[in-house]
C-alpha positions as CSV (number, residue, x, y, z in Angstrom):
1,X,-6.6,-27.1,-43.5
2,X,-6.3,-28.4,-39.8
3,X,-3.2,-26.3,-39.3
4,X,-4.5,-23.4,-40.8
5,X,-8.0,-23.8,-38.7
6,X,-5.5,-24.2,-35.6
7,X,-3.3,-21.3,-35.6
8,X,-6.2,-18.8,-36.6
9,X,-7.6,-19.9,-33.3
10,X,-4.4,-20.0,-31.3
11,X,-3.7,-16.0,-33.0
12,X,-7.6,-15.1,-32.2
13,X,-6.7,-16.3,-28.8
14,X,-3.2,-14.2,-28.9
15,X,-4.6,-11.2,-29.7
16,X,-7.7,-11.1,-26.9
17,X,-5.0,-11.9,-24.5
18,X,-3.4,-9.0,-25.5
19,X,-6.5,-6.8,-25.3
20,X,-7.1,-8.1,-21.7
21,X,-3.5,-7.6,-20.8
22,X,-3.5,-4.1,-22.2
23,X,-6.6,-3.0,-20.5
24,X,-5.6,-4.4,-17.3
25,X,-2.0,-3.4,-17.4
26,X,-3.1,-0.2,-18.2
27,X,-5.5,0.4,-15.0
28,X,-2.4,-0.6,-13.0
29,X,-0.1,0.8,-14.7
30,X,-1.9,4.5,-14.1
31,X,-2.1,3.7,-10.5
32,X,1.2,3.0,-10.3
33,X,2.7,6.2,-12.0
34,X,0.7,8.4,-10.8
35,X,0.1,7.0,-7.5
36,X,3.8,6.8,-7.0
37,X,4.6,10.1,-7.8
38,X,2.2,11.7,-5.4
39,X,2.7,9.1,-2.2
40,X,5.2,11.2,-0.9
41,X,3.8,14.5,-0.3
42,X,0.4,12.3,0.6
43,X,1.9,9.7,3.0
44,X,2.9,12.6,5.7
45,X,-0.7,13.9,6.3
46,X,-2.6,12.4,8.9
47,X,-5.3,11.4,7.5
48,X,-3.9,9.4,5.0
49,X,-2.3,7.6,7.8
50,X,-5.4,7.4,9.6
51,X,-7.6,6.0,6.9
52,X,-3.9,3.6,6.5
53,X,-4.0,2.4,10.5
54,X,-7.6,2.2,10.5
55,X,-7.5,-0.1,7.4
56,X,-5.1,-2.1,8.7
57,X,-6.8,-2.6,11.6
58,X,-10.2,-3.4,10.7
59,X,-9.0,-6.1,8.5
60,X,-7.1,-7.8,11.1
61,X,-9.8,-8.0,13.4
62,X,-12.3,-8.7,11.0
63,X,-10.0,-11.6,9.5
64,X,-9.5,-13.0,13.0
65,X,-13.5,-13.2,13.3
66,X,-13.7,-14.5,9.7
67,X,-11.2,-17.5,10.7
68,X,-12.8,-18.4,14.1
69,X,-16.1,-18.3,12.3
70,X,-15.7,-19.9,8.9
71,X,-13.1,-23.1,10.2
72,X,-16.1,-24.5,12.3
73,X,-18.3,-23.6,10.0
74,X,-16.7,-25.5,7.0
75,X,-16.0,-28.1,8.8
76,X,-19.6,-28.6,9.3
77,X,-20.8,-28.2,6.0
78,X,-17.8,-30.4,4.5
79,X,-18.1,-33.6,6.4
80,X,-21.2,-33.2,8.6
81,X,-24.2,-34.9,7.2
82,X,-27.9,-33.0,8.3
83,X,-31.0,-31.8,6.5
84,X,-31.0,-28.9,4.6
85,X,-27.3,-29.0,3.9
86,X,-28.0,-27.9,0.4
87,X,-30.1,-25.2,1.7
88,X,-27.9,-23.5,3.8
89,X,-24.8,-23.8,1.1
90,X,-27.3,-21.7,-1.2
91,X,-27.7,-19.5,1.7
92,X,-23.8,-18.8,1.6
93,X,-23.0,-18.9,-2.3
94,X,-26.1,-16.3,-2.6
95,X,-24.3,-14.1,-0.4
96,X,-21.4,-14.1,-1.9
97,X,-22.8,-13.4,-5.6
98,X,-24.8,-10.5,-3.8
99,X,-23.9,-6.7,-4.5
100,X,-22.0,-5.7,-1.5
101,X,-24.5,-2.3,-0.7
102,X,-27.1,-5.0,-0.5
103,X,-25.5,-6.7,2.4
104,X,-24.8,-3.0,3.7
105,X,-28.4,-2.1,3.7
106,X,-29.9,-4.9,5.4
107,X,-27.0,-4.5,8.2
108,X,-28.3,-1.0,8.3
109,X,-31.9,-2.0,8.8
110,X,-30.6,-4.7,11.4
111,X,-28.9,-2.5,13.1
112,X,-31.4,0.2,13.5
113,X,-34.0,-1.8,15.0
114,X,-34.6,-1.7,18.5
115,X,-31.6,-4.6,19.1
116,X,-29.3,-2.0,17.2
117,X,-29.9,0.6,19.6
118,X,-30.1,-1.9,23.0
119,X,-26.3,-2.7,21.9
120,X,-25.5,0.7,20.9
121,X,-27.1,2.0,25.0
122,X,-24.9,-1.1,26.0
123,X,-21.7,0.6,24.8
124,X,-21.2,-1.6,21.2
125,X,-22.4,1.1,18.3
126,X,-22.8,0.0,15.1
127,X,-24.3,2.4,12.9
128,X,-22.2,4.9,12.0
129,X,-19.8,3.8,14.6
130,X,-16.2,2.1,13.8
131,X,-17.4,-1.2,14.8
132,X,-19.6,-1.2,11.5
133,X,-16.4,-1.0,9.9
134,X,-15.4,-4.1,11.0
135,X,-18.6,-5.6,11.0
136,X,-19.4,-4.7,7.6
137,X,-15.9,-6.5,6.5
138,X,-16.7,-9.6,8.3
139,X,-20.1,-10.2,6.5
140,X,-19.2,-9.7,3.0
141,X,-15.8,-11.9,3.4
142,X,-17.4,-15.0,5.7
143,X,-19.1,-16.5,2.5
144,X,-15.9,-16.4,0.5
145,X,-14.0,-17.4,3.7
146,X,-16.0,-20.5,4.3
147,X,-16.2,-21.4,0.5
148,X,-11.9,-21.2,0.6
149,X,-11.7,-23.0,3.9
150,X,-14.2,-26.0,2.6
151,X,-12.4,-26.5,-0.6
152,X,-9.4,-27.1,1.7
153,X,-11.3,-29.5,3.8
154,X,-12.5,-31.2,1.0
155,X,-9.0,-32.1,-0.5
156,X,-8.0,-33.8,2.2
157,X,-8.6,-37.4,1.4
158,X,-11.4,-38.1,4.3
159,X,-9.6,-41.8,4.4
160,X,-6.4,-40.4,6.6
161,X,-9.0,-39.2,9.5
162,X,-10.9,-42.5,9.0
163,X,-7.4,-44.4,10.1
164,X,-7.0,-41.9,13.1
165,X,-10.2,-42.4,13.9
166,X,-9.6,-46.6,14.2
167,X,-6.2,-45.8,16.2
168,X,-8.4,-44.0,18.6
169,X,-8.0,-40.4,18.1
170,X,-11.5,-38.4,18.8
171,X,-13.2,-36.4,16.1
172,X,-11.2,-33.4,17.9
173,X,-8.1,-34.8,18.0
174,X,-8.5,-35.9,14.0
175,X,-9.6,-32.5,13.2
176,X,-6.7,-30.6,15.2
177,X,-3.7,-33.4,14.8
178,X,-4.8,-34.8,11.5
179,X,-7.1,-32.3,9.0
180,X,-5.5,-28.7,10.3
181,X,-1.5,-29.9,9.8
182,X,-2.6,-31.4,6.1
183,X,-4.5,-28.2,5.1
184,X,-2.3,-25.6,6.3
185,X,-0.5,-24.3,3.8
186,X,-4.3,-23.5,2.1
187,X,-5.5,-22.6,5.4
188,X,-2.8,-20.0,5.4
189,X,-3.4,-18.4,2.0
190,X,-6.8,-18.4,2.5
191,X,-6.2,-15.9,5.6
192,X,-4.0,-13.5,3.8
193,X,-6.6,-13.3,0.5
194,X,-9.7,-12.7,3.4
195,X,-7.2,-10.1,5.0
196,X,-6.9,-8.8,1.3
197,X,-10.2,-8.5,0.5
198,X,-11.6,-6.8,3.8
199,X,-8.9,-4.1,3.2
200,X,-10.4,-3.2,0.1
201,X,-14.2,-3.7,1.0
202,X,-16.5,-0.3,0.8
203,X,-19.6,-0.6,-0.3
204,X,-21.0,-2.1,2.6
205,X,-19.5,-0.3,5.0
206,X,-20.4,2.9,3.2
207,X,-24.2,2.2,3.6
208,X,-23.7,1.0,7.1
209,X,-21.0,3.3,8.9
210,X,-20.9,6.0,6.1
211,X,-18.2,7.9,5.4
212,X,-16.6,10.8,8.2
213,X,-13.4,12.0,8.0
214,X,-10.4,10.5,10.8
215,X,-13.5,8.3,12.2
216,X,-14.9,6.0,9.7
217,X,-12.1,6.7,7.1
218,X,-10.6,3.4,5.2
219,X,-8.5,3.8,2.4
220,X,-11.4,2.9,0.3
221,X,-13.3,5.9,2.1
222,X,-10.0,8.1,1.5
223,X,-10.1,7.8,-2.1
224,X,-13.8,8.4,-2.3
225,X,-13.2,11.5,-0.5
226,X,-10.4,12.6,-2.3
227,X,-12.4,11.9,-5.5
228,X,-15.7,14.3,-3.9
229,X,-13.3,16.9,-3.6
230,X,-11.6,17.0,-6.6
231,X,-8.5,15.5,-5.2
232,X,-7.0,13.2,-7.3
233,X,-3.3,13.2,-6.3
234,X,-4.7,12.2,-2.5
235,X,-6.8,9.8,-3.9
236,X,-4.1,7.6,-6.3
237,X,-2.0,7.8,-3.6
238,X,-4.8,6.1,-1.3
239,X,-4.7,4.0,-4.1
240,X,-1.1,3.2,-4.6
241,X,-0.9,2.1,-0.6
242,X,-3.9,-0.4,-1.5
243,X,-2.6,-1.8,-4.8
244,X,1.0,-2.4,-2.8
245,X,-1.0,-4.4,0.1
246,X,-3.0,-6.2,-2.6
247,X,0.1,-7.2,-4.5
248,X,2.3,-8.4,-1.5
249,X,-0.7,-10.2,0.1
250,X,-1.7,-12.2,-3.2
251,X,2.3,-12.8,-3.4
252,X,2.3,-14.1,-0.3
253,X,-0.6,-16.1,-0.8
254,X,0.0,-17.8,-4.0
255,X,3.8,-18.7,-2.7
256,X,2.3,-20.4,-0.1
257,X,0.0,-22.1,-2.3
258,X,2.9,-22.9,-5.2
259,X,4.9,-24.5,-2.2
260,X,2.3,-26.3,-0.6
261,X,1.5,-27.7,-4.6
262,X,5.2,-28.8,-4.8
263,X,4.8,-30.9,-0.7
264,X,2.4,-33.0,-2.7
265,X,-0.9,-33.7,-1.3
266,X,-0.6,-35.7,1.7
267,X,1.9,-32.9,2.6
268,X,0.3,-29.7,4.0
269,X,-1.7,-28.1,1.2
């Protein structure tokens, strides 16, 4: 009876895997077809490249900001001790559980009070400007940057900075010689899925920069586009170019992370 009881499960189980892999592979699997087959009489217009270079771009930059922000900032809230610690983490997780338009709108409403326009008079636009682009990328992915770069902090057994600290080695020089060269490998993925995620973000930076053509134009923009006009070749190629920058940046990331696994603990992940 046991037995019986255990493979009806384990089949139940089969058989909703194979739902969810069927439903998923199939999502892919049209992006891939028929993204492939029109790439190449897509890929040669300009704007495609545009909305490519401008995607690129905005990542990187936004990514850089998202490290030099969220490494301090997780290092805070993983081994600093100061009131309202919990406070502020609820700040961050709220964020992050927040519908991305939300974020977009009060960026908008930030942005077009009268600080918005003293930066815009001082020659840094926002609103409706490429900078929102980037801007809008950086808000929605600090939250999940910080939350990556914590639980990286926070598997680094505190006891290994405690010994530096006894040998002398100042809270800098534990954090730069001791915590960074133990986390890296996780540091590292962590970039490349922030990097991943700002490519694909829009719905902030749709309610903050909007959407004009070979200004404002992400891939994410591109396809919407496409889609307005009827375009649907443009638009699963747009697609195709983001599901291949997806795919070799979560490669990337969870090699790092399987090799980092295999060091051990003590040894860079």
């Amino acid at each position: 009876m046991r037995d019986r009881r255990h493979n009806l499960f384990s089949g139940v189980c089969a058989v909703l895997t194979a739902v969810v892999v069927l439903l998923i592979g199939s999502t892919i699997g049209v992006i891939v077809v028929r993204g492939l087959g029109a790439l190449p009489g897509h890929w040669i217009q300009r704007e495609t490249q545009f909305a490519l270079w401008m995607s690129v771009k905005s990542a990187c930059i936004s990514t850089c900001l998202c490290v030099l922000l969220a490494v301090p900032t997780a290092y805070t809230l993983s081994r600093g001790r100061f009131p309202l610690r919990g406070v502020l983490e609820t700040l961050l997780e709220l964020t992050v559980s927040l519908p991305y338009i939300v974020l977009g709108l009060s960026l908008l409403i930030l942005f077009s009070s009268p600080a918005g326009k003293w930066l815009k008079e001082a020659g840094f636009p926002v609103v409706f400007s490429t900078n929102g682009v980037i801007l809008a990328q950086l808000v929605v992915n600090l939250p999940f940057a910080i939350r990556l770069v914590s639980t990286a902090f926070q598997g680094v057994d505190r006891k290994l900075e405690y010994v530096a600290g006894l040998l002398g080695a100042s809270p800098m020089r534990q954090f730069f010689w001791v915590l960074l060269p133990l986390c890296r490998r996780s540091l590292w993925s962590a970039v490349i899925l922030v990097w991943a995620r700002a490519l694909g973000e829009f719905g902030a930076t749709l309610m903050l920069v909007g959407v004009t053509r070979m200004r404002t134009e992400t891939l994410p923009a591109s396809i919407y586009l496409a889609v307005s006009g009827n375009d649907l070749d443009s638009a699963l190629a747009s697609a195709f170019l983001l599901l291949l920058l997806s795919a070799v940046s979560l490669g990337l990331a969870n090699g790092m992370a399987r090799r980092g696994r295999k060091r051990g603990r003590y040894d860079g992940s």
